[in-house]
C-alpha positions in Angstrom: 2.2 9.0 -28.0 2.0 9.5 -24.3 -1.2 9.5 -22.4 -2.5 12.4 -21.1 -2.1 11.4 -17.7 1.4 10.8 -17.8 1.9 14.2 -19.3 0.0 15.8 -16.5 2.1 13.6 -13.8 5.3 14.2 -15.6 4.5 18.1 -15.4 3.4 18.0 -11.7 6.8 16.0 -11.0 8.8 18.8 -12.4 6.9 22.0 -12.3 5.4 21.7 -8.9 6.4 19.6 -4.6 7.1 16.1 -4.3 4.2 16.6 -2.2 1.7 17.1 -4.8 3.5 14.8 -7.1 2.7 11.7 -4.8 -0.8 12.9 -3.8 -2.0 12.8 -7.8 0.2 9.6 -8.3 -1.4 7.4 -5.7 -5.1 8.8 -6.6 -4.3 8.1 -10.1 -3.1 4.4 -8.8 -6.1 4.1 -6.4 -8.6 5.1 -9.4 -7.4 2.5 -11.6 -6.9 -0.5 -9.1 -10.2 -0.1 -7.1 -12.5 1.0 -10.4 -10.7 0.5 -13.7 -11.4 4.6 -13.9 -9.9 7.7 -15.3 -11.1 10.8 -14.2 -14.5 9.0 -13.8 -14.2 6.8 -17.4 -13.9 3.7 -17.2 -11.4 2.0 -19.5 -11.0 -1.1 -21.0 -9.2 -4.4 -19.4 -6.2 -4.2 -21.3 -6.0 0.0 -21.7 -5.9 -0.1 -17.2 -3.3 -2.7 -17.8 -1.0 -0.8 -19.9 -1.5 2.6 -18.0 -0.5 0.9 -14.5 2.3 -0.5 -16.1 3.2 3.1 -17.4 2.6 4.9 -14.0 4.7 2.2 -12.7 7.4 2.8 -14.8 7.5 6.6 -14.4 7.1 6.2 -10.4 10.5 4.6 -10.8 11.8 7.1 -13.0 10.5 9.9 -10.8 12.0 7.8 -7.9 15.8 9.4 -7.5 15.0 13.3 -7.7 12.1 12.5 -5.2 15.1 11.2 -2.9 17.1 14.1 -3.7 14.5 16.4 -2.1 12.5 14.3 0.4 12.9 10.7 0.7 10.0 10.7 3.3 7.7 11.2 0.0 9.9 9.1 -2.1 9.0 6.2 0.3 5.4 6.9 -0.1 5.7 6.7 -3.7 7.6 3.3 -3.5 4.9 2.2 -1.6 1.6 3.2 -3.9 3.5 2.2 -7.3 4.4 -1.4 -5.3 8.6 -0.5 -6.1 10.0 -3.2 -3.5 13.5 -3.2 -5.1 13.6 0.3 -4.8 13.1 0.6 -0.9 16.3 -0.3 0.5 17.6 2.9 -1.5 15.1 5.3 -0.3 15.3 4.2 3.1 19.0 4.8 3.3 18.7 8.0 1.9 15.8 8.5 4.7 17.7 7.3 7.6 20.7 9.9 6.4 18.5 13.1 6.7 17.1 11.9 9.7 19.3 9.2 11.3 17.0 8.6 14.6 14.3 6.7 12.0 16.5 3.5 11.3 15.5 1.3 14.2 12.2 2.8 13.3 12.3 1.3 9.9 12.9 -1.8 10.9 10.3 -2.6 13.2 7.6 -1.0 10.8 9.1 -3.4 8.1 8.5 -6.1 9.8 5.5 -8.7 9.3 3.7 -9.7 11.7 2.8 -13.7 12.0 -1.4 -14.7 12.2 -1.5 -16.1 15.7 -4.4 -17.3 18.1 -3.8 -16.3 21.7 -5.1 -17.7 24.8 -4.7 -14.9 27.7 -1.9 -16.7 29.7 0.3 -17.4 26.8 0.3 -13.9 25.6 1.3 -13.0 28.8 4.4 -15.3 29.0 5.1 -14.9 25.2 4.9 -11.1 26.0 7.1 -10.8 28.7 9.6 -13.6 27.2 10.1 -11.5 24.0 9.5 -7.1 25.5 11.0 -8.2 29.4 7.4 -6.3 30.6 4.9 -8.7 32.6 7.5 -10.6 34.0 6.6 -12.6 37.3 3.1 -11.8 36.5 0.6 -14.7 36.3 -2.6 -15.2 34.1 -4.6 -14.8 37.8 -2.5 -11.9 39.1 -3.2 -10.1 35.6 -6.6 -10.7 35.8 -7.0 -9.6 39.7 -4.6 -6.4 38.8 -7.0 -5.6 35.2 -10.9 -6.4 37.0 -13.2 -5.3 35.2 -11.7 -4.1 32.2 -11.4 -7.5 30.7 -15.0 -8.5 30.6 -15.7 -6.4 27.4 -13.8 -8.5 24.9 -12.6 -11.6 26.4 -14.4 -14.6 28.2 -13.8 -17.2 30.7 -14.2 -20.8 29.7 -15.2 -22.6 32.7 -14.3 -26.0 31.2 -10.7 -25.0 30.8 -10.4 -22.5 33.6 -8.8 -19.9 31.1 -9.6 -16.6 29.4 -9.9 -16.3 25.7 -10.0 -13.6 23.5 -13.5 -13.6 21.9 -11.7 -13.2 18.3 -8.4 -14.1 19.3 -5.6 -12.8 17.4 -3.0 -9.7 17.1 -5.7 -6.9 16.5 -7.7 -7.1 19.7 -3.4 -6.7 21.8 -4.6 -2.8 21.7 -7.2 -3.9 24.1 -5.4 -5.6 26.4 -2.6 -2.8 26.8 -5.1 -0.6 27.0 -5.9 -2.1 29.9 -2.7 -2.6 31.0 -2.1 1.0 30.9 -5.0 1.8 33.9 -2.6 -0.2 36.3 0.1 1.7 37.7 1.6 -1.8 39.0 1.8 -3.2 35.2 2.4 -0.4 33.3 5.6 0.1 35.3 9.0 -1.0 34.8 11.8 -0.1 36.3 10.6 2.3 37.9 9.1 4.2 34.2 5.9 3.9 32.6 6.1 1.4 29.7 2.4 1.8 28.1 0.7 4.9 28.6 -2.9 5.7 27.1 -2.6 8.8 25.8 -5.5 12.2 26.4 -4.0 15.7 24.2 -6.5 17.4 27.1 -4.0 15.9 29.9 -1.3 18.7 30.2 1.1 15.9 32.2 0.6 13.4 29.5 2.5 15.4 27.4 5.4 15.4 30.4 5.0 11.8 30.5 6.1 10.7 27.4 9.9 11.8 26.9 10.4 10.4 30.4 9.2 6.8 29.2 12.4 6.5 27.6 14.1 8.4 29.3 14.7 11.4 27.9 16.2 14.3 30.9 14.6 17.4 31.5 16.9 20.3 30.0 16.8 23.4 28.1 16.6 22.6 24.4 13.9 20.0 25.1 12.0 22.0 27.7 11.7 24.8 24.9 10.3 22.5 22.6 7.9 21.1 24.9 7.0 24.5 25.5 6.4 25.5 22.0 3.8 22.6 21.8 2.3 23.7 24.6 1.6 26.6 23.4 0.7 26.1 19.6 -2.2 23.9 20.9 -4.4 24.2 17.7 -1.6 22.9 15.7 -0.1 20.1 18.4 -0.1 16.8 16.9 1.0 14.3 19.6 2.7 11.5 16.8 5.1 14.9 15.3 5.7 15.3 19.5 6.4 11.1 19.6 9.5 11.8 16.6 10.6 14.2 18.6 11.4 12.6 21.8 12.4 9.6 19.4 15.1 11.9 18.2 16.0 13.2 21.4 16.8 9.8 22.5 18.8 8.8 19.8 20.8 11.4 20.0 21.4 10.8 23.8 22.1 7.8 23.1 19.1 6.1 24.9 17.8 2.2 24.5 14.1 2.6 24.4 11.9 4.4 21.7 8.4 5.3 21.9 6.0 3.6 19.6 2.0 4.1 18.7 0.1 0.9 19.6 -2.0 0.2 16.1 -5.7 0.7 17.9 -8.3 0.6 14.9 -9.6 4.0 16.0 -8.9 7.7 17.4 -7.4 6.6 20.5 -3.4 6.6 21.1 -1.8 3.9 22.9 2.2 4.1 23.3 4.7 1.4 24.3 8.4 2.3 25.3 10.6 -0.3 24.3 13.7 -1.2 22.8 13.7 -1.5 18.7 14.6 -4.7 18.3 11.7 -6.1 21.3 9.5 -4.5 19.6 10.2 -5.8 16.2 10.3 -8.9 17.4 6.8 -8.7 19.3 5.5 -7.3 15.8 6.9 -10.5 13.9 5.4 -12.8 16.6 2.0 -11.1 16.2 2.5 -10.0 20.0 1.8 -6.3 19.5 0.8 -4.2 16.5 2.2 -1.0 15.8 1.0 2.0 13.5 3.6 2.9 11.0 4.2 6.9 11.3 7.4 8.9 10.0 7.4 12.5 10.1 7.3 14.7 7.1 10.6 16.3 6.1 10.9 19.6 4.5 11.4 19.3 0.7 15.1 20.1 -0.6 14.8 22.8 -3.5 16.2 22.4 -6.6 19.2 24.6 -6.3 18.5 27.3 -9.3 21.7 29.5 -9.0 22.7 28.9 -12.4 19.5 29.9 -13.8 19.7 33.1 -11.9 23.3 33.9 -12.9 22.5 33.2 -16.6 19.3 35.4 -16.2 21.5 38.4 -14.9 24.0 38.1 -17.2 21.3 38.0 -20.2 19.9 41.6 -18.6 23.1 43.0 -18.3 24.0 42.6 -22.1 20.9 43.7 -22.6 20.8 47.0 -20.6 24.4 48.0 -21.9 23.4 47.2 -25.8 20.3 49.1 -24.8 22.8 51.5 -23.1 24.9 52.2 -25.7 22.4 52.6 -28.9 19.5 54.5 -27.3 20.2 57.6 -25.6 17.0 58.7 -24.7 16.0 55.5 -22.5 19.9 56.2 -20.6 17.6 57.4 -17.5 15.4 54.5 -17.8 18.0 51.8 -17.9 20.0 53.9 -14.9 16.4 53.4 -12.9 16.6 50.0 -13.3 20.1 49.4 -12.5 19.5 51.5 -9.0 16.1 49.8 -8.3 16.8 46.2 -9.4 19.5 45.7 -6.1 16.6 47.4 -4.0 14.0 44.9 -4.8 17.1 41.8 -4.7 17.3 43.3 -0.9 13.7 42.9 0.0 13.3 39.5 -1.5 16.6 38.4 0.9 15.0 40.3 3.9 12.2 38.5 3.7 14.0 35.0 3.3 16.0 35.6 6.5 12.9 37.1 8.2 11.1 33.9 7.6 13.8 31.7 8.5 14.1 33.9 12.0 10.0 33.0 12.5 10.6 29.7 11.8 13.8 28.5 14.3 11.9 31.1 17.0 8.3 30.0 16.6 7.7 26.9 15.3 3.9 26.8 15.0 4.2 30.2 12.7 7.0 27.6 10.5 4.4 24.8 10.5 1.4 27.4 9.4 3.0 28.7 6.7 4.3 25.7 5.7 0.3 24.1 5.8 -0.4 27.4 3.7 2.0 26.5 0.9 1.1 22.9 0.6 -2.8 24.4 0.3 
């Protein structure tokens, strides 16, 4: 017999969003591998043994009608229930509804290599493997940055270098970050490369699809301008996606990514794909892995709506036909039941309307339903 929580999951997967689906999937995953605990019970050894195993097996069974409707959550499932085989699949399916995430994929794939740094060699492995800090010695960096090094990295008089006080990948935020307050460095080619990001600076927000490249027209300026405006619902890595896509479909080389920096802060790099996945395998650069969410695909019921009209109308004409006192009753229905058809349609397309118009009121009701 089935445990109950794989009754309850199964149910959730069928009855209710991907969404939710995934949420009680990975809490169910994180309360057995962190605690050994069901719905705050602890189990025996060999029971949390056999119910990962099952969640693991019905992740995988749940795996292709969560692509069929959103492959973005599908992904986050393959991920919690540890389904490596399965990822090349999901990703496809991904990278189909939204094409612009494929280089994407590929750099957040990626693992990164444990390296110690000295300052100079990041530098020149840096600007060997991204083409940015080219021509740009250990003392010009140093002279350019000041101050701003002193706070996590030290000068060994013996060797006449700087080190990182904990050398490694994680404290590369740091340095960019400090990179980022020099207009000389954080330019290349005449564009802004690294740019430190503040939601309060209204240019910042300008900044951004101009790093790689992305023109000033129309469409995009109406977007921008719909952020602008929804400011209590602006989130600056949805805006990121969304120059991202822009430039794919232009056609453009570089592609904004969000520096991993341990904290609230947001630190973005504009670089091509394929630098940046190879700065990320070096242990050059760390980058925080983001995709957008993608509106869920709903299970097309048409045929359970033609069967449940054709079931009424057999009903209303045997009705029809053997009682002829409820005639005026069943002719009510017949006139009202198009009316209320019309109002549920009306409101459909009136919704729709809001949402290509006004995309905040799209992403509030949206927030409502998931709630």
């Amino acid at each position: 017999m089935a445990h109950p929580i794989l009754r309850r999951l199964r149910f959730t997967l069928y009855t209710r969003t991907p969404e939710a689906f995934a949420f009680e999937l990975s809490e169910r995953f994180r309360q057995l591998r962190s605690a050994g605990m069901v719905d705050g019970r602890v189990l025996p050894a060999g029971e949390v043994s056999a119910l990962l195993h099952a969640l693991t097996s019905l992740a995988g069974e749940a795996i292709p009608s969560l692509t069929r409707r959103n492959p973005r959550v599908a992904l986050d499932v393959v991920e919690v229930a540890r389904l490596d085989s399965l990822r090349a699949g999901v990703e496809q399916a991904l990278v189909a509804r939204a094409p612009h995430l494929g280089p994407l994929l590929e750099v957040f794939g990626a693992r990164p290599a444990e390296r110690q740094y000295r300052l100079s060699t990041w530098i020149t492995d840096f600007a060997a493997v991204t083409g940015r800090l080219r021509k740009v010695s250990r003392d010009d960096f140093v002279d350019e940055v000041g101050e701003g090094l002193k706070s996590w990295a030290e000068y060994d008089t013996r060797e006449g270098r700087w080190h990182f006080d904990e050398s490694g990948s994680a404290e590369v935020w740091l340095l960019l970050y400090a990179v980022s307050g020099s207009d000389d460095l954080a330019t290349h080619k005449g564009k802004r490369w690294v740019h430190s990001f503040d939601h309060r600076d209204v240019d910042a927000w300008e900044e951004l699809p101009r790093m790689i490249g992305v023109p000033e027209d129309e469409h995009f300026d109406a977007e921008l301008r719909a952020w602008r405006d929804s400011e209590e619902t602006m989130d600056v890595i949805d805006f990121v996606d969304l120059c991202n896509a822009r430039a794919h479909a232009l056609g453009c080389e570089l592609r904004l990514f969000s520096v991993e920096t341990h904290g609230d802060d947001h630190l973005f790099v504009a670089l091509p794909p394929l630098a940046c996945k190879s700065a990320v395998e070096r242990g050059l650069l760390e980058v925080t892995p983001y995709l957008p969410p993608l509106p869920t695909r709903r299970i097309p019921r048409w045929p359970l709506w033609l069967a449940g009209v054709v079931l009424l109308a057999g009903v209303l004409a045997f009705a029809y036909a053997l009682y002829p006192a409820a005639r005026t009753s069943i002719e009510a229905v017949c006139l009202l039941g198009p009316v209320f058809l019309a109002i549920t349609l009306a409101n459909g397309w009136i919704e729709r309307t809001l949402a290509a118009r006004f995309p905040a009121v799209a992403r509030a009701l949206q927030s409502l339903r998931e709630r």
